[in-house]
C-alpha positions as CSV (number, residue, x, y, z in Angstrom):
1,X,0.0,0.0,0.0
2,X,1.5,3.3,-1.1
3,X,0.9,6.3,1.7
4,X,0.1,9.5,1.1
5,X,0.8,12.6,3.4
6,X,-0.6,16.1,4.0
7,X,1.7,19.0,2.8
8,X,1.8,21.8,4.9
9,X,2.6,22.0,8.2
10,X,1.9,24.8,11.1
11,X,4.4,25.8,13.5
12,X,2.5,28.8,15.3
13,X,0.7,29.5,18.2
14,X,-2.9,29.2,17.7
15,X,-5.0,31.9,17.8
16,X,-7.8,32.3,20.3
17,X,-11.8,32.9,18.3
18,X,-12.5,36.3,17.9
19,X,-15.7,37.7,18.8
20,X,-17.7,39.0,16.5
21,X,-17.6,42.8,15.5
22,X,-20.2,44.7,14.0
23,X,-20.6,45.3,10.0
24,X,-19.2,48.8,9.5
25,X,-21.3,51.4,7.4
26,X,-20.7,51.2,3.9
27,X,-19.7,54.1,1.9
28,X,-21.6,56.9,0.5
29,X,-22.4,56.5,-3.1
30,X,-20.9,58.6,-5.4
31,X,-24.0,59.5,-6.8
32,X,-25.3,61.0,-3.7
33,X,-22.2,62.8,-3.2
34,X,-22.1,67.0,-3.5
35,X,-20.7,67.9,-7.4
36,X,-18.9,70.9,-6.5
37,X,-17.1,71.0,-10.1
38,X,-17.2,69.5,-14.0
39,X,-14.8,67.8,-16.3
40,X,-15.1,69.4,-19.7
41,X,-13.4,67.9,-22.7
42,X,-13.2,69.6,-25.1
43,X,-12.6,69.1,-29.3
44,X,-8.3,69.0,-30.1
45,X,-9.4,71.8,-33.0
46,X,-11.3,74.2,-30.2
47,X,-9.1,77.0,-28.6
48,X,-9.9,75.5,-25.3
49,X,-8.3,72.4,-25.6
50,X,-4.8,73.8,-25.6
51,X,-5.3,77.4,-23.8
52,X,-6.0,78.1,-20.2
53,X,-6.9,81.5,-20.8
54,X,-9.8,80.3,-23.5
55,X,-10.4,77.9,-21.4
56,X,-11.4,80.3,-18.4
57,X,-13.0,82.5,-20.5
58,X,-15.7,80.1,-22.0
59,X,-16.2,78.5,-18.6
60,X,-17.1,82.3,-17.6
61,X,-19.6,82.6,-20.5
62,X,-20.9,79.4,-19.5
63,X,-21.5,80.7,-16.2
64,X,-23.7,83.5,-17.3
65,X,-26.1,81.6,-20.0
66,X,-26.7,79.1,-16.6
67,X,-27.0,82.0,-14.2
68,X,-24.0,80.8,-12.0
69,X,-20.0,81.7,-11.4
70,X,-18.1,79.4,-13.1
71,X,-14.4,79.3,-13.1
72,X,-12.0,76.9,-14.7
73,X,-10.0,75.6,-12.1
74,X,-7.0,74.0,-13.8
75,X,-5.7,71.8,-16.3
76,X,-6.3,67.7,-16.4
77,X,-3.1,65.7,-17.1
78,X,-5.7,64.3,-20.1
79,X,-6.0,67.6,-21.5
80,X,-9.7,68.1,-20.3
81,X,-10.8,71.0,-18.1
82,X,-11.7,71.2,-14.3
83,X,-14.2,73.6,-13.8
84,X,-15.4,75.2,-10.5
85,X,-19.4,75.6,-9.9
86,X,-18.2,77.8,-7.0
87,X,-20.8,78.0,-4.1
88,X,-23.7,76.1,-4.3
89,X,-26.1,76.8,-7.2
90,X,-28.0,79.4,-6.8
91,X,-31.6,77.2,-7.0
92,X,-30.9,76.1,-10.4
93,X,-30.7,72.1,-11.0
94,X,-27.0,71.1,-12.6
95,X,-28.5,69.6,-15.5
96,X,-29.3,73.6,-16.5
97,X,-25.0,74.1,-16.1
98,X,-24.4,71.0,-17.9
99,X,-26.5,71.8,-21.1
100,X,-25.0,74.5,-21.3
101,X,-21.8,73.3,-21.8
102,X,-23.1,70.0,-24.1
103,X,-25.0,72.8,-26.6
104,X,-21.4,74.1,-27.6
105,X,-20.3,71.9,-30.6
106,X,-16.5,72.8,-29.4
107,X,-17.5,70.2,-26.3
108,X,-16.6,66.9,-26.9
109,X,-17.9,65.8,-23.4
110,X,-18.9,67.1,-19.9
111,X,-19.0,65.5,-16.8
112,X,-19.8,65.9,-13.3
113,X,-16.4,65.0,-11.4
114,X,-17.6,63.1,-8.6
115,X,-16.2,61.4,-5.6
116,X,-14.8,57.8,-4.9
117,X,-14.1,55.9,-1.9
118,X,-11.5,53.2,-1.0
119,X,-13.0,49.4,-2.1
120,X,-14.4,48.3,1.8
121,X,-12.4,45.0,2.5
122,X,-14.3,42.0,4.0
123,X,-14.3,42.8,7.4
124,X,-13.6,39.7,8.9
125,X,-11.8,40.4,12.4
126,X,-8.3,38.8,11.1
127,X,-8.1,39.2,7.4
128,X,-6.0,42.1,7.8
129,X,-3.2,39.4,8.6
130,X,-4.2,37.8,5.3
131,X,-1.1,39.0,3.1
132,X,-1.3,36.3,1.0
133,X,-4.7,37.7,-0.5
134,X,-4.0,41.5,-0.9
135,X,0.0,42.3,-0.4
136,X,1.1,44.2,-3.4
137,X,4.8,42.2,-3.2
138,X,3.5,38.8,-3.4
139,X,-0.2,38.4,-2.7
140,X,-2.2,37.2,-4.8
141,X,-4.1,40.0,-5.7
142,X,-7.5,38.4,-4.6
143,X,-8.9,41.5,-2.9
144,X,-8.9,43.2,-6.7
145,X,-10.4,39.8,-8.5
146,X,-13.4,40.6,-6.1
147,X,-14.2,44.2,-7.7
148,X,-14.9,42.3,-10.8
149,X,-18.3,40.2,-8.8
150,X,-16.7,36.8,-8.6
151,X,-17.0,35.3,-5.1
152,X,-17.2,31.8,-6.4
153,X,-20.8,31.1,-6.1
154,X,-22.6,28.2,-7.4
155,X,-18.9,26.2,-7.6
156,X,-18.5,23.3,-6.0
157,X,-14.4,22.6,-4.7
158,X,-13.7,19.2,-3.2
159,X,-10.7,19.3,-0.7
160,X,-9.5,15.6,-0.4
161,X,-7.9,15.3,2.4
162,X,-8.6,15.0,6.3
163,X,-11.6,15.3,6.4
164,X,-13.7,18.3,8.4
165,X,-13.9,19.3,12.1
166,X,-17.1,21.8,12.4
167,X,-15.9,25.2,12.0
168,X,-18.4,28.0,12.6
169,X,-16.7,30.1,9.7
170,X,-16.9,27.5,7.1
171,X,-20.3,25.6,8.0
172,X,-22.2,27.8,5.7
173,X,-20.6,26.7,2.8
174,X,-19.8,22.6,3.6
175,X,-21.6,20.3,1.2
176,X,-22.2,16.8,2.5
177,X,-19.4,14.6,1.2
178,X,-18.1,11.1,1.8
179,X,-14.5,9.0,4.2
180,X,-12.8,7.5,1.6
181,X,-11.0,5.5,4.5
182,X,-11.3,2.1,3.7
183,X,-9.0,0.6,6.7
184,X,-10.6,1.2,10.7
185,X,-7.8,1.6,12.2
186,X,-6.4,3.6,9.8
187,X,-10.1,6.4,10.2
188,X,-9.5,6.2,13.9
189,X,-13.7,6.3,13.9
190,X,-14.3,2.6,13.9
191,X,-15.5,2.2,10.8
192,X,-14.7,2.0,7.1
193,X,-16.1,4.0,4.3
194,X,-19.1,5.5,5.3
195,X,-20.8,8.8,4.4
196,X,-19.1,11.3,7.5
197,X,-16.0,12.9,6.3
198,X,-15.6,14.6,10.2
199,X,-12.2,14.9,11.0
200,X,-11.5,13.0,14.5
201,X,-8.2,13.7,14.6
202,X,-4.6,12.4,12.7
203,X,-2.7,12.7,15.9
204,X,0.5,9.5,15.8
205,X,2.1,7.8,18.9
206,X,5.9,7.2,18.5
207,X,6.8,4.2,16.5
208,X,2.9,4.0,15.4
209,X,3.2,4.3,12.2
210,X,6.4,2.5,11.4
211,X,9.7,1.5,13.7
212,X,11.2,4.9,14.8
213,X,8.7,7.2,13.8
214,X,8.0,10.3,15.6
215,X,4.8,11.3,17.7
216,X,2.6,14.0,15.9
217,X,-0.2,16.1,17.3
218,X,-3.5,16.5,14.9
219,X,-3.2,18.7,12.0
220,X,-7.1,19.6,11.1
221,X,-5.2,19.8,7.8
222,X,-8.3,19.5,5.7
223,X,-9.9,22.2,7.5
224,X,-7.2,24.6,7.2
225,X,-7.3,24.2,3.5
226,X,-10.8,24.5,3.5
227,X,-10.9,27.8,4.9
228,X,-8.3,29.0,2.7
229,X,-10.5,28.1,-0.6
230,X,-14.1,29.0,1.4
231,X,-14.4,30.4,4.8
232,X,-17.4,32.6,4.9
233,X,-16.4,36.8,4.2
234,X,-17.8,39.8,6.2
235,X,-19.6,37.8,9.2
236,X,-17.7,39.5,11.7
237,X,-14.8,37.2,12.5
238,X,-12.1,35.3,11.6
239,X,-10.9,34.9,8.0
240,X,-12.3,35.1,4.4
241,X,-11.9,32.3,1.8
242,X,-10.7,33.0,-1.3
243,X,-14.2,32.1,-3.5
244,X,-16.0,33.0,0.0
245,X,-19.4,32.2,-1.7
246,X,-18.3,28.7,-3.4
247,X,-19.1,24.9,-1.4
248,X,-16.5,22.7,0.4
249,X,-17.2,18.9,-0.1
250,X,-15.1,16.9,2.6
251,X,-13.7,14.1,1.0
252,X,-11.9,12.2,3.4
253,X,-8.4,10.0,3.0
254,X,-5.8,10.8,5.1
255,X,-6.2,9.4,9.2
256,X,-3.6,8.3,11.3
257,X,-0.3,7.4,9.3
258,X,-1.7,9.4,6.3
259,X,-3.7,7.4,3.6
260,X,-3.8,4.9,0.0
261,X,-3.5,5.1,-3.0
262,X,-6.5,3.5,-4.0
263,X,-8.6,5.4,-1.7
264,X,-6.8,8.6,-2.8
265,X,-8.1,7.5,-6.4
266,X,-11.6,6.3,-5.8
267,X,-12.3,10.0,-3.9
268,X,-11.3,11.6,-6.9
269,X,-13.2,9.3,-9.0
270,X,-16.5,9.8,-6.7
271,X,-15.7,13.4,-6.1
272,X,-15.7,14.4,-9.6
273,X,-19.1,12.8,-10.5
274,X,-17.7,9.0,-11.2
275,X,-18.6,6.0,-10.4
276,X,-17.1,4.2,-7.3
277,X,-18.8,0.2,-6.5
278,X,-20.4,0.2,-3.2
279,X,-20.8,4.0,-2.5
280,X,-23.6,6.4,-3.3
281,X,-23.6,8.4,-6.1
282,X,-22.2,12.1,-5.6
283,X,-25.0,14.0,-6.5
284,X,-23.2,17.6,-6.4
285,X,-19.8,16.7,-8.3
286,X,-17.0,19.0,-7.7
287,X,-15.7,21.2,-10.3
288,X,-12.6,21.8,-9.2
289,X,-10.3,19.0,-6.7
290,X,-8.3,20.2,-4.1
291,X,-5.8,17.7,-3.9
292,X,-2.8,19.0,-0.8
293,X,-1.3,15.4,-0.4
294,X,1.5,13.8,-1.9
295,X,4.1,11.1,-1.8
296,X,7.5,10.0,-3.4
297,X,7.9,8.1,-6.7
298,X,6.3,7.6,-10.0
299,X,2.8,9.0,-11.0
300,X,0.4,5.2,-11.0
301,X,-1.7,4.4,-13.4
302,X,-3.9,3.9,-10.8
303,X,-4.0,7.9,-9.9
304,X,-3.4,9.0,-13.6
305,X,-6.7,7.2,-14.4
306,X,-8.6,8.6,-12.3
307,X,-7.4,12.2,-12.5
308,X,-7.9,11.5,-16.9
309,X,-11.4,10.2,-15.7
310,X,-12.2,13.6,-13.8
311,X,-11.0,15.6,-16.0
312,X,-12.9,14.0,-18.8
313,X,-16.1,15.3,-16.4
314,X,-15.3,19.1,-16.4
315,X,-13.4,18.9,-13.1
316,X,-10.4,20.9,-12.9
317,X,-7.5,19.1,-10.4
318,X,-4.8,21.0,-8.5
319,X,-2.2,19.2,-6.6
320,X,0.6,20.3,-4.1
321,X,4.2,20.5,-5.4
322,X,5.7,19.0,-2.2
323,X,7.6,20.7,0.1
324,X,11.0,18.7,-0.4
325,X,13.3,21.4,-1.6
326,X,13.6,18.6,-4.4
327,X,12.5,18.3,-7.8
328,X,8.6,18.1,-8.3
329,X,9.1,15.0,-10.8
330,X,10.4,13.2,-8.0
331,X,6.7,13.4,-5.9
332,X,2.8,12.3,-7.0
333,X,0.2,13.3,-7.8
334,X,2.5,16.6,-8.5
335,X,4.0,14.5,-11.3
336,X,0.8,13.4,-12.8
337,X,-0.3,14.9,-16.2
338,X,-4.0,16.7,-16.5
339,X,-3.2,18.8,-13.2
340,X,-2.1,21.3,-12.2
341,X,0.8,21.3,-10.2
342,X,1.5,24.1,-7.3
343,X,4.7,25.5,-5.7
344,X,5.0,27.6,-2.8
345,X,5.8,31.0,-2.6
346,X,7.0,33.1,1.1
347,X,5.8,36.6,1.6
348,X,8.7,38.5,-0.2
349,X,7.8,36.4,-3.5
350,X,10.6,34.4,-3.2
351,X,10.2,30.5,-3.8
352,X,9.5,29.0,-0.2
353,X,12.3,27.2,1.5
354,X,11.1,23.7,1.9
355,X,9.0,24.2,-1.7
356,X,9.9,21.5,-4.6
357,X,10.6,23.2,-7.7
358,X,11.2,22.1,-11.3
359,X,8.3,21.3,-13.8
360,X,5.7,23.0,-11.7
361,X,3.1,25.0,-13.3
362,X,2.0,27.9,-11.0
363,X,3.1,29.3,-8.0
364,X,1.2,30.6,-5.1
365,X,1.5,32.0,-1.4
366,X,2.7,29.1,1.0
367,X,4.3,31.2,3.6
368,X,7.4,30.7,5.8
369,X,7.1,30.7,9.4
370,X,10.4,30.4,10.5
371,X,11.0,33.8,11.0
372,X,7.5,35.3,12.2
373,X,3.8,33.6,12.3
374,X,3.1,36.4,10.5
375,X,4.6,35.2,7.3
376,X,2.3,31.9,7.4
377,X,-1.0,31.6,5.6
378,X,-3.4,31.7,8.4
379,X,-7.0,29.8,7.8
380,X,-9.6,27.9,10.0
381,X,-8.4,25.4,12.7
382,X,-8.5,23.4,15.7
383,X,-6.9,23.8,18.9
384,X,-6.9,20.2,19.8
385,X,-3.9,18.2,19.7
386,X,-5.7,15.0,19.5
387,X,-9.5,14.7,19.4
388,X,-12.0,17.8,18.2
389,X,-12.1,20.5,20.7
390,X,-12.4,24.4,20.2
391,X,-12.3,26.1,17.1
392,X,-9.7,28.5,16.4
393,X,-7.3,30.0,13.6
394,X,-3.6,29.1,13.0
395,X,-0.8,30.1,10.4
396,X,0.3,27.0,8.2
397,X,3.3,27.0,5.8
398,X,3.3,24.6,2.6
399,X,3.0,23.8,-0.7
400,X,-0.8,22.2,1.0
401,X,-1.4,26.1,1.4
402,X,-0.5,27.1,-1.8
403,X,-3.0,24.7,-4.0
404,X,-6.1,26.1,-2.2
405,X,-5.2,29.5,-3.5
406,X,-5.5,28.0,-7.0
407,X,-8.4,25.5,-6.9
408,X,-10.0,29.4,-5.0
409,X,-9.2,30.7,-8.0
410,X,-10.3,28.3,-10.6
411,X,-13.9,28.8,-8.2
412,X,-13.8,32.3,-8.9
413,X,-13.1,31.4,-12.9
414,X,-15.7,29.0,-13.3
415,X,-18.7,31.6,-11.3
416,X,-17.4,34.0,-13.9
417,X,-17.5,31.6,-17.0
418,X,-19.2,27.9,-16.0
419,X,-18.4,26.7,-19.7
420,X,-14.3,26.7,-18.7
421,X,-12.6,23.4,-19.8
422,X,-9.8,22.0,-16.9
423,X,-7.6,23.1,-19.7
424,X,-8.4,26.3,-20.3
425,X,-8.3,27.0,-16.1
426,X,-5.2,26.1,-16.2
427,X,-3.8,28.1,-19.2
428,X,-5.3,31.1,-18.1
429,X,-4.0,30.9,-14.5
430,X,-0.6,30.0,-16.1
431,X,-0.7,33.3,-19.1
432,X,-2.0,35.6,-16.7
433,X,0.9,35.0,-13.6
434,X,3.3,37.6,-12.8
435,X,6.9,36.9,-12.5
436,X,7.9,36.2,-8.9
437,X,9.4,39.8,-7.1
438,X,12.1,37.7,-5.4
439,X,14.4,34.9,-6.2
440,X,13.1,31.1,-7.5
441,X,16.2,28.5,-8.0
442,X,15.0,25.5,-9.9
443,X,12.0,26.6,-12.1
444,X,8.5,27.9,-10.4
445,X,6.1,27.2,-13.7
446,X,4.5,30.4,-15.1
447,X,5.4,32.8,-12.0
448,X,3.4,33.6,-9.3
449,X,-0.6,33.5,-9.8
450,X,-2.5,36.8,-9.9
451,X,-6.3,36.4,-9.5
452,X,-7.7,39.7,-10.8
453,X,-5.8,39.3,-14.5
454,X,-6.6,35.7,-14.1
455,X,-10.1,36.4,-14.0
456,X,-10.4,39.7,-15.8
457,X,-8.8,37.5,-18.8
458,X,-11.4,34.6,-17.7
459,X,-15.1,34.5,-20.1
460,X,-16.9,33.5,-22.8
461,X,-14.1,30.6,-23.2
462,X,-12.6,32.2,-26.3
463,X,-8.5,31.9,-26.2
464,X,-6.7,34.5,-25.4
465,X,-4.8,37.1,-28.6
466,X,-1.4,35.4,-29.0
467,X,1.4,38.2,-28.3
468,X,1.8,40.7,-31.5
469,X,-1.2,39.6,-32.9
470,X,-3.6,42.7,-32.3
471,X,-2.0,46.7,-33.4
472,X,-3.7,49.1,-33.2
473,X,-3.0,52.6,-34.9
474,X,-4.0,56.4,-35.0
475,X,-2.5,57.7,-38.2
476,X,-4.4,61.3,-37.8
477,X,-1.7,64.4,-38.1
478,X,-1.5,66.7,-34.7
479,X,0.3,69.6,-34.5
480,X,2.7,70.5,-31.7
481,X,2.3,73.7,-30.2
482,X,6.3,75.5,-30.3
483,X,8.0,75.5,-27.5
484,X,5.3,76.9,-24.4
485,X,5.3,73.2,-22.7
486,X,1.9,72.4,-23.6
487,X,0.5,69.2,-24.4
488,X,-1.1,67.3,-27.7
489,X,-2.4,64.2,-27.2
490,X,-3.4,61.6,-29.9
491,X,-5.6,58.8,-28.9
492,X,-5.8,55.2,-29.4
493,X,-8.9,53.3,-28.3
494,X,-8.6,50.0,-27.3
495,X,-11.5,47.1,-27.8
496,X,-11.4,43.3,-27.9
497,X,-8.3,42.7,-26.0
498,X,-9.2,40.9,-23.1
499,X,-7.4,40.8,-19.9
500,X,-4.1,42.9,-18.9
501,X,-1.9,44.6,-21.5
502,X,1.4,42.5,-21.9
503,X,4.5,43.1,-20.0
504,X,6.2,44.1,-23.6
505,X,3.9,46.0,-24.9
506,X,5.4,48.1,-28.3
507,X,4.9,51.3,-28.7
508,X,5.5,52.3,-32.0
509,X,5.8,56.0,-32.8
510,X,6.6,58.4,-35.7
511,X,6.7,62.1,-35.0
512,X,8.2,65.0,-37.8
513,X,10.0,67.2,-35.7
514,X,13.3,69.0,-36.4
515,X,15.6,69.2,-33.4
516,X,13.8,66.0,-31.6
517,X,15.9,67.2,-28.6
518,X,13.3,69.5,-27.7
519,X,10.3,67.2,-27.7
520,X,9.2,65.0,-24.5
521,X,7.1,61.9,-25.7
522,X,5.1,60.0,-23.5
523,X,2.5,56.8,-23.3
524,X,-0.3,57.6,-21.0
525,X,-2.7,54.2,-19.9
526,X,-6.4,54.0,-19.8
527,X,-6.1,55.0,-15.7
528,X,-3.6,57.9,-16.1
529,X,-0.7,56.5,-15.4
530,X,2.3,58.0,-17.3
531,X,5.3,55.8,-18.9
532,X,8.0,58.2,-20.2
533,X,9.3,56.9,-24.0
534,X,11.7,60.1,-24.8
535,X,13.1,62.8,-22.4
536,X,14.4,66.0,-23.9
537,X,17.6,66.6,-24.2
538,X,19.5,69.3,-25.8
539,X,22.3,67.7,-27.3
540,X,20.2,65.3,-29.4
541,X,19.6,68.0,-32.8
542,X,18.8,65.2,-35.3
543,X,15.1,65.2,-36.8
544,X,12.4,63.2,-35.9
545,X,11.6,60.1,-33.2
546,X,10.9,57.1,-35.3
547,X,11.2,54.1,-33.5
548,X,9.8,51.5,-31.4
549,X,9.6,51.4,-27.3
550,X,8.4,48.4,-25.2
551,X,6.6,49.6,-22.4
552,X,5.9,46.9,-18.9
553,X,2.0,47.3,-18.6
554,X,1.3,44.4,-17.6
555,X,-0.3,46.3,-14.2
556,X,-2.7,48.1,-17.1
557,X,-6.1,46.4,-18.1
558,X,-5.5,46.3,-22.2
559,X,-9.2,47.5,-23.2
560,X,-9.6,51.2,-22.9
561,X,-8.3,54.6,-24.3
562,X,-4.3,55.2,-24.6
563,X,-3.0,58.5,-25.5
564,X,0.2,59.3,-26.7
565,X,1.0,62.5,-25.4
566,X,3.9,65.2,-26.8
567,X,5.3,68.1,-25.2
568,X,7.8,70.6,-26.5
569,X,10.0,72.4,-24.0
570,X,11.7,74.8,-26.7
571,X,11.2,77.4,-29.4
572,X,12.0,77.8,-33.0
573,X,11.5,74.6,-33.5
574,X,8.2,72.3,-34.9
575,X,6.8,69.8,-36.2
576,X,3.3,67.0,-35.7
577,X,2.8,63.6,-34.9
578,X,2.4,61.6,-38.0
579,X,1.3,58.2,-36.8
580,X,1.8,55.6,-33.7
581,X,0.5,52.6,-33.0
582,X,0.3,49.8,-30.3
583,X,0.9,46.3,-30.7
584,X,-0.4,43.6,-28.2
């Protein structure tokens, strides 16, 4: 009989239950908020577009046809105009000021510039000590996947594993589900098979499980990595899963001295809608299987079938890479094919210590606790050291905590688009990682998972635009105003790019220009932000910037309106921009 062991480990002091804190108010929609000024863009031809002083003078005429005191305010780095409704409006409705300004055919658009509030986070009592969701070094970037709706619900994740001791921050979302163990003494609840997958504890005795091995307290393994796929968000305590509104089915197969093969591959059989002789029918098959075990040697057939056999059903499989500090090949199911395999990453976004490495295919937060519990993943536990007593929280480290930060992820990816193939889960989880922000010796797959380009890359199952297949150009001839440091921007607007721009984006730009020294070019994203192609410089006299610039905008969604904006800083010189173009 081949054994199989849990992957993680926790080496922290537990944490007492918190008690439950009220909801706080939620934020004050922008809509209701006081519009103390407009944003008025107006046409590149119009006088106002490039001059403050027409600018202020037309905000002033404005004014008067409305009956109010308008005064432009200042410049927008997009060119537009902020203009100041001064005190309140003197009985008149907005609409009246905003006609006014929408009846001038110079306007290209008007709009009220209201206000915005910080995204609330869940406001469960410890998630602030959940790095591994939100960190901008090496989280996962879960908190932003959860602007875009998904929360995982509907998706059913099976954690094969220990089993489940009751949990007050996960027992909304536990399906029933099924102890795989087919050995008594090995369930430790006097039984075989049967349909309770509690967890009464893996706790060892010294030489129990072989000559010379070492006592071990109960790990509550499988409920750890349940919490860190599902445990409930904003109730007022404790921590929030990563697909918060998705289903847990306990599937049961490691007990005392960990747990076979063959049970191991009837669960994932059963838990993925096959069928198993002499048990019931799963009638809510998982779609994705949590699977934070592992063991040394070859992938079986035994395992490989039944992982071909569930993903044949829909039901995307995610295994721990082991935490060896050896070569992933080496360990199974990591080394099984139709998975996908998981290394572990620490909290400065370098590979984990104890993490295998090698042909991997993701990685994901795993922690390190050997400097500070802090740096753990902390989840949903039990304080017992041997049979079920109070419920509590406790950091873990290992490549066990990694996987559930995938599997949450392919929950969140199949809410979004239930039509995802185990395939296409796993591509897009692989194209849309980040590379790791520290070191990774040995190979750590595609980098380190980022849910929100994951999922904002995730619908309608249509592949992803392979890399420079998509330019798009603006070929229209603006002039650049000689030398008084304004600004001409020429616009490209994005469509049918889904997902994040690449991290080598190309920039392609032609502008006429004698003495190119005096011209500052610049790529401005969709949210503002500003990437520098061309500085000035007044040693450079040759005519015209013709070439091509990559730009890392990976951070950028792609969809949405680029400018490419031009200043220049000296006189006597001048020139327009001719073309430029972006290729994805």
């Amino acid at each position: 009989m081949t054994t199989a062991a849990l992957l993680g480990s926790g080496v922290t002091a537990a944490v007492a239950a918190p008690v439950a804190q009220p909801s706080p108010a939620g934020p004050k929609a922008a809509a209701d908020a006081s519009v103390e000024r407009l944003i008025v863009g107006y046409e590149k031809k119009a006088g106002e577009a490039g001059s403050d002083a027409e600018a202020e003078k037309d905000a002033r005429a404005k004014g008067r046809k409305a009956g109010e005191s308008l005064d432009f305010e200042r410049r927008l780095g997009t060119g537009a105009a902020l203009v100041d409704l001064g005190d309140d409006l003197k009985g008149r409705p907005l609409q009246d000021v905003i006609d006014a300004f929408e009846a001038d055919p110079d306007v290209a658009y008007v709009s009220r510039d209201t206000r915005m509030y910080a995204m609330a986070a869940p406001n469960d009592t410890y998630y602030g000590s959940q790095w591994d969701l939100y960190e901008s070094t090496a989280g996962m970037n879960v908190e932003n996947a959860w602007t875009g709706g998904a929360t995982g619900q509907g998706v059913n994740v099976a954690v094969i594993d220990t089993g489940y001791v009751s949990h007050s921050d996960l027992a909304a979302n536990i399906v029933p589900g099924y102890d795989f163990i087919s050995d008594a003494w090995n369930a430790r609840d006097n039984s075989g098979r049967d349909s309770n997958p509690a967890d009464p504890g893996d706790w060892t005795t010294a030489n129990e499980c072989s000559s010379g091995s070492q006592p071990s307290n109960s790990s509550w393994h499988g409920t750890h990595v349940a919490g860190t796929i599902a445990a409930v968000a904003d109730n007022g305590k404790g921590v929030a899963g990563i697909a918060y509104d998705a289903t847990v089915q306990p599937v049961r197969v490691l007990g005392r001295c960990g747990g076979s093969t063959a049970d191991i591959a009837d669960a994932i059989v059963w838990a993925s809608g096959g069928s198993v002789p002499g048990v019931p029918v799963n009638t809510d098959p998982a779609d994705v299987i949590n699977l934070s075990l592992g063991g040394s040697g070859a992938c079986q057939t035994v395992t490989q079938d039944a992982i071909n056999g569930a993903v044949s059903r829909g039901t995307t499989v995610v295994v721990a890479a082991g935490n060896s500090n050896a070569n992933a090949s080496l360990f199974t199911p990591a080394n099984c094919s139709n998975v996908i395999s998981v290394a572990a990453s620490d909290r400065e976004g370098n590979r984990a210590s104890y993490s295998n490495y090698g042909p991997v295919d993701i990685t994901a937060p795993g922690g390190e606790t050997a400097v500070s519990s802090a740096n753990g993943i902390l989840s949903t536990l039990n304080s017992s050291t041997t049979s079920p007593g109070a419920e509590t929280y406790k950091a873990y480290q290992g490549t066990s905590m990694a996987t559930p930060h995938i599997a949450g992820l392919a929950a969140l990816m199949y809410e979004k688009d239930p039509a995802l193939t185990p395939s296409r889960v796993e591509s897009l989880i692989k194209d849309n990682a980040r590379a790791l922000p520290g070191s990774c010796s040995g190979g750590c797959g595609y980098g380190l998972a980022d849910a929100a380009r994951t999922l904002s890359a995730t619908g309608g199952g249509t592949p992803d635009p392979e890399p420079g297949g998509q330019t798009f150009t603006n070929s229209e001839n603006w002039s650049i105003p000689d030398g008084d440091g304004r600004y001409v921007y020429s616009n490209i607007q994005v469509s049918g790019v889904s997902g994040y721009a690449p991290s080598d984006l190309q920039v392609a730009v032609d502008i006429k220009h004698t003495y190119r020294g005096d011209l500052k070019v610049q790529l401005v994203a969709p949210n503002g932000t500003l990437y520098t192609l061309k500085n000035t410089s007044a040693s450079d006299s040759a005519d015209n910037v013709i070439g091509t610039y990559t730009v890392n905008a990976s951070s950028h969604l792609a969809s949405g309106t680029w400018q490419l904006r031009v200043t220049d800083v000296y006189s006597g010189d001048t020139g327009y921009i001719d073309s430029w173009s972006l290729t994805f």
